[in-house]
C-alpha positions, 0 to 999 in steps of 0.5 A: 657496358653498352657499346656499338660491337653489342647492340642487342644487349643495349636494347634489352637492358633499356627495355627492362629499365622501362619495365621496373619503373612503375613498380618503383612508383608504386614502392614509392607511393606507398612508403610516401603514404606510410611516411605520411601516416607516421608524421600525421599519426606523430604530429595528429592532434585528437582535439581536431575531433572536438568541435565535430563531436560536439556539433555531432551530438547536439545536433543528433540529440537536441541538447547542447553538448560541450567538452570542455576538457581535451580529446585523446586516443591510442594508434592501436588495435585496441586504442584508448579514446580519453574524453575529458570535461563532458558536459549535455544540457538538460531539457529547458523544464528540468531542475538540473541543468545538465542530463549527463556530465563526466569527469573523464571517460576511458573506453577501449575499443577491440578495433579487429572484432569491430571490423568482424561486426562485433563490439568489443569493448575491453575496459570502460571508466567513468570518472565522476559522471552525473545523469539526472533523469526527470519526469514531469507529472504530464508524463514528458521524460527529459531523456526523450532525445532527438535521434531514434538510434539512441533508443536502439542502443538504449534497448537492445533486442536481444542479449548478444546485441549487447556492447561485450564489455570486459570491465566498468568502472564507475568513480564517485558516480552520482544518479538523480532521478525525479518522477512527478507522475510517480512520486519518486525523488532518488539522489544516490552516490554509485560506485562499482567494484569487481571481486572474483567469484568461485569460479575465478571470474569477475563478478561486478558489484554495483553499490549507492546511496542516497535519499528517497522520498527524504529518507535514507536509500542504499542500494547493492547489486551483485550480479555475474561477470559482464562479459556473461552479461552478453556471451553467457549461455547460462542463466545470469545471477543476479542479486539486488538489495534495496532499502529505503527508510524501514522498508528492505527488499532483497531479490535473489535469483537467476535471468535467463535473459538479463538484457530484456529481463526475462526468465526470471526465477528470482526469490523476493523477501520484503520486509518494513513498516508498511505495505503501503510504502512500496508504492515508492519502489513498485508503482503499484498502489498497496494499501496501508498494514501493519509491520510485514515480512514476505516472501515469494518467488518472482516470474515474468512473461512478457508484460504479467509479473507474478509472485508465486508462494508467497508467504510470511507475516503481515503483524500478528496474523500470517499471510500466503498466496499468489500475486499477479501484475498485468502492466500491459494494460491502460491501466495496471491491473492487479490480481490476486488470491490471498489466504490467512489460517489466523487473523488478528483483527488489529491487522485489518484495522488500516485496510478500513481506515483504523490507525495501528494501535500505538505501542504500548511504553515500556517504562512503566513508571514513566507510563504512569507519570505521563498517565498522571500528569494527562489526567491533571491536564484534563483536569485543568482543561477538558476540551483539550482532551476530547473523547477520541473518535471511533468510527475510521477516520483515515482518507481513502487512496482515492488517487490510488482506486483511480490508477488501478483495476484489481481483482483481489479474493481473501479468506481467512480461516480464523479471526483472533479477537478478544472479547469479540466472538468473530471467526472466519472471513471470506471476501472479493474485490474487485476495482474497475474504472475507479470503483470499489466493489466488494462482494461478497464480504462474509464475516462469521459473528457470534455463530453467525454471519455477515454478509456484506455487499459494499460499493464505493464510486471514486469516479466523481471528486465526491466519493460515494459508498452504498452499504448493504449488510446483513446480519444472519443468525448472530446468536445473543449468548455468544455476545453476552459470554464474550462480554464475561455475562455467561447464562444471561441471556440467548436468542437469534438476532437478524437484521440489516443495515442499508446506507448510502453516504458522501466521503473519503472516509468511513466516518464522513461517509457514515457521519452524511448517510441517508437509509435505515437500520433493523434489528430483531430477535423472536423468541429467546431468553434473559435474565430477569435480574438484568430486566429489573435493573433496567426497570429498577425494579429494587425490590425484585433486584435484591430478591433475586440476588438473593435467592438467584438469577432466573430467565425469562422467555423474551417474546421478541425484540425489534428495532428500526432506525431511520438514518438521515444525514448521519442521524439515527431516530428510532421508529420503533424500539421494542423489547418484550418478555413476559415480565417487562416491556423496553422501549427508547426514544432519542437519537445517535448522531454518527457525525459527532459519534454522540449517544442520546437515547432514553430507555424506559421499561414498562413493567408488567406485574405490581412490584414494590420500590419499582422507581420506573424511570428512564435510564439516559444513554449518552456521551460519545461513541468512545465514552458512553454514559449511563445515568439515571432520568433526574428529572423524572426521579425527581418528580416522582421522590416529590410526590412521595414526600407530598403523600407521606406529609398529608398520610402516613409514612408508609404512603410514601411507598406508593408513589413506587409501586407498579400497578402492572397495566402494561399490555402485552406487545403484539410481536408479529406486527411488530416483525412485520415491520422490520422483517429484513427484505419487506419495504418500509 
């Protein structure tokens, strides 16, 4: 108690009055603000925040963004933001109208290592969420946006600057994706499920479904935990199987950086109907082949992708080497160098534009119905089944020349070719501003050799190709063996073929070809019987299969056709043996792939019954006909009939007698003219 006696002790306790006081304001102050906190924390409604967020993101991004749904959140050191009813408008040329919706989202946000400059982000859900990516053929992509922080956080720099995310959910999600430029329709279903692995973390799966260009696409992704995703030291594993239609492709493997996907050691295996259609997947134009199986494994250094150790099966004939993609240039360039122990021709029968060979029924008693039931209805209407084509007739990827430059070498040990003496195969080409060229191109034929130097220009709409073939040493009886004509006949045939032609296919480009074509032999054999067949010779015929067959030297043969707008007209044709003289007169139309040659044979020595008349060659490519001159047969049977009226019967024998005036062929001109490398 203060009280006059005690003055002192008065002023001492006023004094420390005094000194308490702010500290009072300051307890106050804060147990003002942590009250303030509790009852705004208590009474703060989390939809406040919708309209600045959707404001935010419109006006960041360029795309009206709405949320329809409520905004919620946790007071914690890791809340819970709850964002329902999302919904951002497409771009105005966009099929879909909205580039992104969801349902619901959940994400859980690690406020304390935020603060320490790491983004923790313990759980994420997404509940029916929709993103539809579109790019039109002029290459304008609808989620280029308007704020450049969203590609940062798109592509992050390196693994660590990835979000660490503890868990992702994805819910009855659906992905559109549509590429004019590439050709690409994807609409699938994705879902994502967590299963632990030997070690007892989680791994994530990632699974779809949908279609892609109109056929069915399913997709599976297996890869290591998330939170390895960004922190791991180790490589990541990843697994990815995806198939479309036929066509599967399984990619299995380890990434040293998953974010930038890089490092890979990842083992491919492909499988499907056709090379061609993993276009669809790649972007890289591949050309048409039959049934494939490969294998190999994948590496990347920074823009070049290469398959290393591939091997496998490309229809009936195996295939192995290495490939190489460089995507960082103007233009995709692929190289690659390829090889082959046993080619079957009918695998290489698409590379030129042959279609695969159709499968052969398996009911045999249905085959045979169909087979009967096609010949009555040619019967009844043969233009309805006209003689199949054989020249290529499948159009040339022109798109596909013009988007790519390729270096691409192939040798093939040995060809599989029944009834056709081929053997091994050696080739490179290269592509370059949209043109084609393959040189060399070197076939082994019947113990010799083709050498090819083929040059097709894609640049202008109309595709241009300038053939240059020769033929070197083919020897003539290893044609007549395969052909089941053993000891007929041997010889060395040379020649060379020089066309230029207008087309997207071979058969357009053969069926407008302007150039010539030479063949010619010196020196070799025949059978003399096939010699008098040919000049049905009967008389000498029947001798001969009756005391046996004989050759006979050939003193030489040479063939010249001038080719002009798919036309072949022989300037020269000249067979010459000892015994008789061949020639032909007529044309072949490599348009229509119709015959029309006239051979006539010119014997040289008097022989009895020798009819002299020409065989008619004609018919289509794919049917040939063989028949005899009637009118020339004709003319000759009625001067027999008129010589054995007014003589005796027996004349009528010398209307078919040969008088053997036929001179000599001079075969040194004559090779003169189609020696390969001389003008004319």
């Amino acid at each position: 108690m203060i009280t006059p006696d005690n003055p002192g002790k008065a002023a001492e306790t006023q004094s420390s009055g005094r000194r308490l006081r702010p500290w009072h304001w300051v307890l106050g102050a804060i147990g003002l603000l942590v009250t303030v906190l509790v009852v705004g924390a208590a009474l703060f409604d989390w939809n406040w925040l919708r309209n600045p967020a959707q404001n935010f993101i419109t006006a960041a991004t360029g795309r009206q963004t709405v949320i329809n749904g409520r905004v919620g959140g946790e007071w914690s050191l890791t809340p819970r933001f709850v964002i329902e009813d999302f919904h951002m408008a497409n771009a105005d040329w966009a099929r879909e109208k909205e580039l992104l919706s969801f349902e619901r989202a959940e994400i859980v946000v690690d406020l304390r290592q935020l603060l320490r400059g790491r983004t923790v982000l313990p759980e994420i859900r997404l509940v029916k969420p929709q993103i539809a990516l579109e790019r039109r053929a002029d290459g304008e992509a609808n989620w280029t946006l308007g704020m450049t922080v969203a590609k940062d956080v798109a592509a992050p720099e390196d693994r660590t600057d990835m979000p660490l995310i503890g868990r992702l959910r994805i819910e009855d999600g659906r992905f559109l994706y549509r590429d004019e430029k590439a050709g690409v329709d994807i609409d699938a279903e994705l879902a994502t499920v967590f299963g632990a692995n030997n070690e007892g973390r989680d791994r994530v799966r990632l699974g779809g479904r949908g279609t892609m260009h109109g056929e069915a696409f399913r997709l599976r992704l297996t890869g290591g935990s998330l939170l390895s995703l960004r922190e791991g030291d180790e490589p990541y594993p990843l697994t990815i199987e995806l198939t479309i239609g036929q066509t599967i492709a399984r990619i299995s493997g380890t990434l040293a950086d998953p974010i930038r996907f890089e490092g890979l050691d990842l083992e491919v295996a492909l499988s499907g109907p056709d090379l061609g259609r993993l276009q669809v997947m790649t972007g890289v134009p591949l050309p048409m082949t039959p049934p494939y199986d490969l294998k190999g494994r994948l590496y990347r250094d920074g823009a070049i992708w290469r398959i290393e150790n591939m091997a496998g099966r490309v229809g009936n004939s195996d295939l192995g080497g290495v490939i190489r993609i460089d995507t960082g240039r103007e233009r995709l360039y692929l190289e690659a160098d390829l090889h082959s122990k046993s080619l079957d021709y009918r695998d290489i029968g698409p590379l030129i534009g042959l279609k695969p060979e159709a499968e052969r029924a398996p009911n045999i008693a249905a085959s045979s119905a169909s087979e009967k039931q096609a010949a009555a209805s040619k019967a009844t209407n043969p233009a309805v089944h006209a003689p199949s084509r054989v020249l290529p007739d499948a159009p040339l990827a022109v798109e596909q020349l013009r988007q790519v430059d390729a270096r691409v070498k192939f040798r093939g040990d040995k060809i599989e070719a029944p009834n056709t003496p081929l053997s091994g195969v050696d080739l490179e080409l290269v592509l370059e501003n949209s043109v084609l060229h393959l040189r060399p191109l070197k076939l082994g034929v019947a113990g010799g050799l083709v050498d090819a130097d083929i040059r097709i220009d894609a640049r202008s709409n109309v595709v241009l190709t300038q053939y240059d073939v020769k033929l070197n040493r083919f020897r003539l009886e290893r044609f007549l063996d395969s052909a089941g004509l053993k000891d007929t006949g041997s010889g060395r045939i040379d020649g060379r073929i020089r066309l230029t032609g207008y087309g997207d296919t071979v058969q357009k480009s053969l069926g407008s070809a302007n150039g010539d074509i030479r063949l010619h032999m010196n020196g070799g054999t025949l059978s003399n019987l096939a010699m008098e067949l040919v000049g049905l010779d009967v008389a000498e015929a029947a001798r001969f299969w009756a005391g046996g067959d004989r050759t006979i030297p050939l003193r030489c043969f040479a063939a010249d056709f001038n080719v002009e707008s798919g036309m072949m007209t022989p300037r020269l044709f000249v067979l010459d043996t000892s015994d008789t003289t061949v020639t032909a007169e007529g044309r072949i139309s490599l348009a229509e792939e119709l015959l029309g040659l006239k051979i006539k044979a010119h014997p040289k020595d008097p022989s009895l019954l020798s009819a002299r008349t020409p065989i008619n060659i004609t018919g289509a490519f794919s049917r040939p006909s063989i028949s005899l001159d009637a009118s020339a047969l004709a003319a000759r049977t009625a001067g027999a009939v008129a010589l054995g009226l007014l003589l005796t019967p027996l004349a009528s024998i010398l209307a078919f007698i040969e008088p053997g005036l036929e001179s000599d062929s001079d075969c040194i001109a004559l090779l003169k003219q189609v020696q390969p490398g001389q003008p004319g």
